[in-house]
C-alpha positions in Angstrom: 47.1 94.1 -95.9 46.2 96.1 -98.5 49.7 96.6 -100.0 50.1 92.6 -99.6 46.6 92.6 -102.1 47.7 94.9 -104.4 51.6 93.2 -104.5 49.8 89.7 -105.7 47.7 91.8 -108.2 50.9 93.1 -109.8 52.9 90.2 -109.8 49.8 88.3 -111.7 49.7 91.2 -114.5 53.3 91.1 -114.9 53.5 87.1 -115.2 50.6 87.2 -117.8 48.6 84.9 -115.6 45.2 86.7 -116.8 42.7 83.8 -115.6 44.3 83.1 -112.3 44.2 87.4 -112.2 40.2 87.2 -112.8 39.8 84.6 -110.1 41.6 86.1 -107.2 40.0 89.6 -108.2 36.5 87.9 -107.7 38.0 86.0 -104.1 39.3 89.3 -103.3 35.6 90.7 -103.5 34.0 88.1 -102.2 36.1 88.5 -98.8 35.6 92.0 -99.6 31.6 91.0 -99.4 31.6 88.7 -96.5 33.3 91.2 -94.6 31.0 93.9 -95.2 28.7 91.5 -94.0 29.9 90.4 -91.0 30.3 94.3 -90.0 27.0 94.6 -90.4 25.6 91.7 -88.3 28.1 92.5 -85.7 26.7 96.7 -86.2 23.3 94.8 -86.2 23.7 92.9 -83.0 25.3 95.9 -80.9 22.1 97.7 -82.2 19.9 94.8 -80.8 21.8 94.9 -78.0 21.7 98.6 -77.2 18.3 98.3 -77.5 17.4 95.2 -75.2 19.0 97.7 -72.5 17.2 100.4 -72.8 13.1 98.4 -72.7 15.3 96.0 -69.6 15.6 99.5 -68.5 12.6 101.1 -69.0 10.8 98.4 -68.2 12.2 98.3 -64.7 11.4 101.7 -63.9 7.2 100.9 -65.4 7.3 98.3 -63.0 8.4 100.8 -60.1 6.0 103.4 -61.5 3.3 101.1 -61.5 3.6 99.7 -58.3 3.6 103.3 -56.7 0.2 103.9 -59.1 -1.4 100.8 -57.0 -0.1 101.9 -53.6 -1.9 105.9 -54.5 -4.6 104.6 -56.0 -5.3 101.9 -52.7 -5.0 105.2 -51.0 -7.6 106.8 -52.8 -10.2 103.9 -53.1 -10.1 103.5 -49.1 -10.6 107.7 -48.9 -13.8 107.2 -51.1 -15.3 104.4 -49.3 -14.6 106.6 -46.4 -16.5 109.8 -47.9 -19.4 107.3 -49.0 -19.4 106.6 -45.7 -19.8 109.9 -44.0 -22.5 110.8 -46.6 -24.6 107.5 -45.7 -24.7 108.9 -42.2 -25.2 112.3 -43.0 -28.1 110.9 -44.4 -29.1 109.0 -41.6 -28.4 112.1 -39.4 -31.1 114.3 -41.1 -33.9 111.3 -42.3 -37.4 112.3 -40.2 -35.5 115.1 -38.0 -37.3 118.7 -37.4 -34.4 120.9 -38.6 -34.1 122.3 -35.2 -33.0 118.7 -33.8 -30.3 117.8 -36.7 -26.7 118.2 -35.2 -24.6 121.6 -36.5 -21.5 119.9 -35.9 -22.1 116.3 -37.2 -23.5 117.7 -40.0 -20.2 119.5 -40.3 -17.9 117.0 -39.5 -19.8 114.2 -42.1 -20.1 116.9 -44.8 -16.3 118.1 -44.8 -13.5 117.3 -46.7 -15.6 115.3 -49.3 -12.8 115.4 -52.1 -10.2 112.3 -52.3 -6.9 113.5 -53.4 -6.0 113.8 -56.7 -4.5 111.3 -58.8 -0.4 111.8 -59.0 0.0 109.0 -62.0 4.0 108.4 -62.4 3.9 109.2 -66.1 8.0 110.1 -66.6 8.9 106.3 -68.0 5.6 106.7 -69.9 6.4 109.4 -71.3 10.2 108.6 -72.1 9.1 105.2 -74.1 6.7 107.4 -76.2 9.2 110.2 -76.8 12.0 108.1 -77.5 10.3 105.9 -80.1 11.5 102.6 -77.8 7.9 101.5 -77.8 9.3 100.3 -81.4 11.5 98.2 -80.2 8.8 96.2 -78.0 7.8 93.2 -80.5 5.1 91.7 -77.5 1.7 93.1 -79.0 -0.7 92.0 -76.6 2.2 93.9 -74.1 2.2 97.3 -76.4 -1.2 97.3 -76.1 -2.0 96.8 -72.1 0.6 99.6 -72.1 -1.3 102.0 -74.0 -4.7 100.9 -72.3 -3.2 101.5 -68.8 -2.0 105.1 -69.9 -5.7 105.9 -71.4 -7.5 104.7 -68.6 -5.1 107.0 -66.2 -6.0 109.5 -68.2 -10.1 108.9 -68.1 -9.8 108.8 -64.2 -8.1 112.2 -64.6 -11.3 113.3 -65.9 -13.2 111.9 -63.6 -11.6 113.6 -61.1 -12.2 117.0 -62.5 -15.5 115.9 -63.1 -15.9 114.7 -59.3 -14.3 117.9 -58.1 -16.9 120.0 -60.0 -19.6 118.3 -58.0 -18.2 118.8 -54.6 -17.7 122.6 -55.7 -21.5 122.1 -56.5 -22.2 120.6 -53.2 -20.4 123.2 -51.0 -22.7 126.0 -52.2 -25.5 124.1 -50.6 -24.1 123.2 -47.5 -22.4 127.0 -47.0 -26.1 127.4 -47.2 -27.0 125.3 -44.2 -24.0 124.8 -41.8 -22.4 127.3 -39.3 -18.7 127.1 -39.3 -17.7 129.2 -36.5 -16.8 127.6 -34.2 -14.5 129.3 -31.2 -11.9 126.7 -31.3 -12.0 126.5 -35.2 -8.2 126.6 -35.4 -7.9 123.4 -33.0 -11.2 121.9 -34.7 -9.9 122.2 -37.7 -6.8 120.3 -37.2 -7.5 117.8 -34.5 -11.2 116.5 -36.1 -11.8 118.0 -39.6 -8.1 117.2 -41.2 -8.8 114.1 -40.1 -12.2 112.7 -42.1 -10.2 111.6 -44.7 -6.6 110.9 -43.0 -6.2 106.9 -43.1 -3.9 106.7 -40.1 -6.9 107.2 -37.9 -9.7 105.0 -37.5 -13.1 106.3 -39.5 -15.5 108.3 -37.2 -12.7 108.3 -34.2 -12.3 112.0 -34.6 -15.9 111.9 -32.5 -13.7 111.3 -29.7 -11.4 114.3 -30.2 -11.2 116.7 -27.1 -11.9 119.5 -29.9 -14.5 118.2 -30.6 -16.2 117.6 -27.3 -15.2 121.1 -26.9 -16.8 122.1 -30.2 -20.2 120.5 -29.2 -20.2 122.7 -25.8 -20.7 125.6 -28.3 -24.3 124.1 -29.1 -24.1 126.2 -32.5 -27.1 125.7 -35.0 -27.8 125.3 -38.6 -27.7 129.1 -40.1 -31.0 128.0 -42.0 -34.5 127.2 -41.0 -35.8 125.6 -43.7 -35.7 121.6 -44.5 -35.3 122.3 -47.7 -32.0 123.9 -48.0 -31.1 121.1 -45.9 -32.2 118.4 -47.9 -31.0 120.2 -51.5 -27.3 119.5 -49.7 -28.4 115.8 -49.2 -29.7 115.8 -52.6 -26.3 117.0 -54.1 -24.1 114.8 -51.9 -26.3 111.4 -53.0 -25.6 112.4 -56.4 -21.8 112.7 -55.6 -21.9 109.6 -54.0 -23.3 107.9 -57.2 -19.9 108.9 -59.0 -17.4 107.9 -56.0 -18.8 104.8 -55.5 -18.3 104.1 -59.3 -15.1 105.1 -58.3 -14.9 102.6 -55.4 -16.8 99.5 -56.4 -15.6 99.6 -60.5 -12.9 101.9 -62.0 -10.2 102.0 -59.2 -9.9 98.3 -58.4 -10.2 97.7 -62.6 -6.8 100.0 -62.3 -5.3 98.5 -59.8 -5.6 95.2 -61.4 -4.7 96.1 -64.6 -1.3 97.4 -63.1 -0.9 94.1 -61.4 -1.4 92.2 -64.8 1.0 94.8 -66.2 3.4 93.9 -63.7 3.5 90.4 -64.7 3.5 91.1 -68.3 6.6 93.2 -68.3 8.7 90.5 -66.1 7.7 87.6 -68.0 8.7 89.9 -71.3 12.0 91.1 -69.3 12.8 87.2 -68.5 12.0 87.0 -72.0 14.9 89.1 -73.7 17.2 87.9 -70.6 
């Protein structure tokens, strides 16, 4: 093609034709220009398009992130309503009781286990999008920035959770203080009742009705401490515990829950979008 060009350039110079030269050099470059430009809008749309498929694919995955964030964080919203729970009755258990009457092993069994698990946010799409620069490619504000309030507000109730640990750390010195753990069938105890307080395949309070339990109580152990007071500082340090989890419970883990669920919709109405 280019040897056909340049033979129709020669044969003009030779033939003298100087005008019709100058205008088939400017056609020449303005094919030359609209090509250029059509290799770019064609460059341009495989660009867009390369792009579309990676958010259609990210996207997909945040959805499948999220919806595993809503079914671990359900998980742990039910474990702290359960822990509130146990800590209302402990506190029913010891209200207007002589120490010598309060129950070892309820006081043991309502006090244990007092930590939900921790948070295990599925951050690896998150993390991709921001590392990748892809967020760029996202032109839906209002979706940008649910994103980036969803990954903060993970990130707070990480906090939170090292703050909530630290408490129960706090509270554990006070009831080492006041409850006997030595129990003979500890190894069966510990598996059949006390592994159990916060397990959400068995009913709340139905580890009562374990046999190593039963067996447990036969043992008739006491409270290592005679004094109310030691007693009630545990109480004291659980309440204050309970204050946080059931900020927890009542506020910042159903706001997540239903901020991923409005996330959710957000990115497939965006994905049906750019279909």
């Amino acid at each position: 093609m280019i040897k056909f060009f340049r033979h129709i350039r020669r044969k003009l110079l030779e033939e003298g034709k100087l005008g019709k030269y100058l205008k088939y050099a400017i056609g020449e470059i303005v094919l030359v220009v609209i090509g250029i430009l059509i290799a770019l809008q064609i460059n341009n749309w495989n660009i867009k398009q390369t792009e579309q498929t990676k958010i259609k694919e990210y996207a997909k995955s945040l959805i499948q992130d999220l919806e595993e964030d809503i079914s671990m964080s359900n998980i742990i919203l039910s474990q702290t309503i359960r822990i509130s729970n146990r800590i209302d009755s402990l506190s029913h258990l010891v209200q207007n009781k002589k120490i010598e009457d309060i129950s070892n092993l309820d006081f043991v069994c309502l006090s244990w286990n007092i930590l939900y698990r921790p948070y295990s946010w599925n951050r690896v799409t998150m993390e991709q999008l921001k590392s990748s620069g892809s967020l760029q490619y996202i032109k839906d504000i209002s979706l940008l920035k649910r994103i980036g309030e969803y990954d903060a507000f993970t990130r707070h109730l990480d906090e939170d959770y090292l703050n909530d640990k630290a408490k129960t750390e706090d509270a554990i010195e006070f009831l080492n203080k006041v409850t006997n753990n030595n129990y003979s069938n500890i190894d069966g105890f510990r598996n059949n009742v006390l592994f159990k307080t916060n397990d959400l395949r068995y009913e709340e309070f139905s580890y009562f009705l374990e046999p190593d339990y039963l067996k447990a109580k036969s043992y008739n152990l006491k409270l290592i401490t005679n004094d109310i007071n030691d007693v009630n500082r545990a109480i004291n340090s659980l309440t204050r515990y309970q204050f946080h989890l059931n900020i927890r419970s009542s506020s910042e883990l159903p706001r997540l829950v239903k901020g991923a669920e409005e996330l959710i919709v957000l990115l497939n109405d965006y994905l049906d979008s750019i279909n």
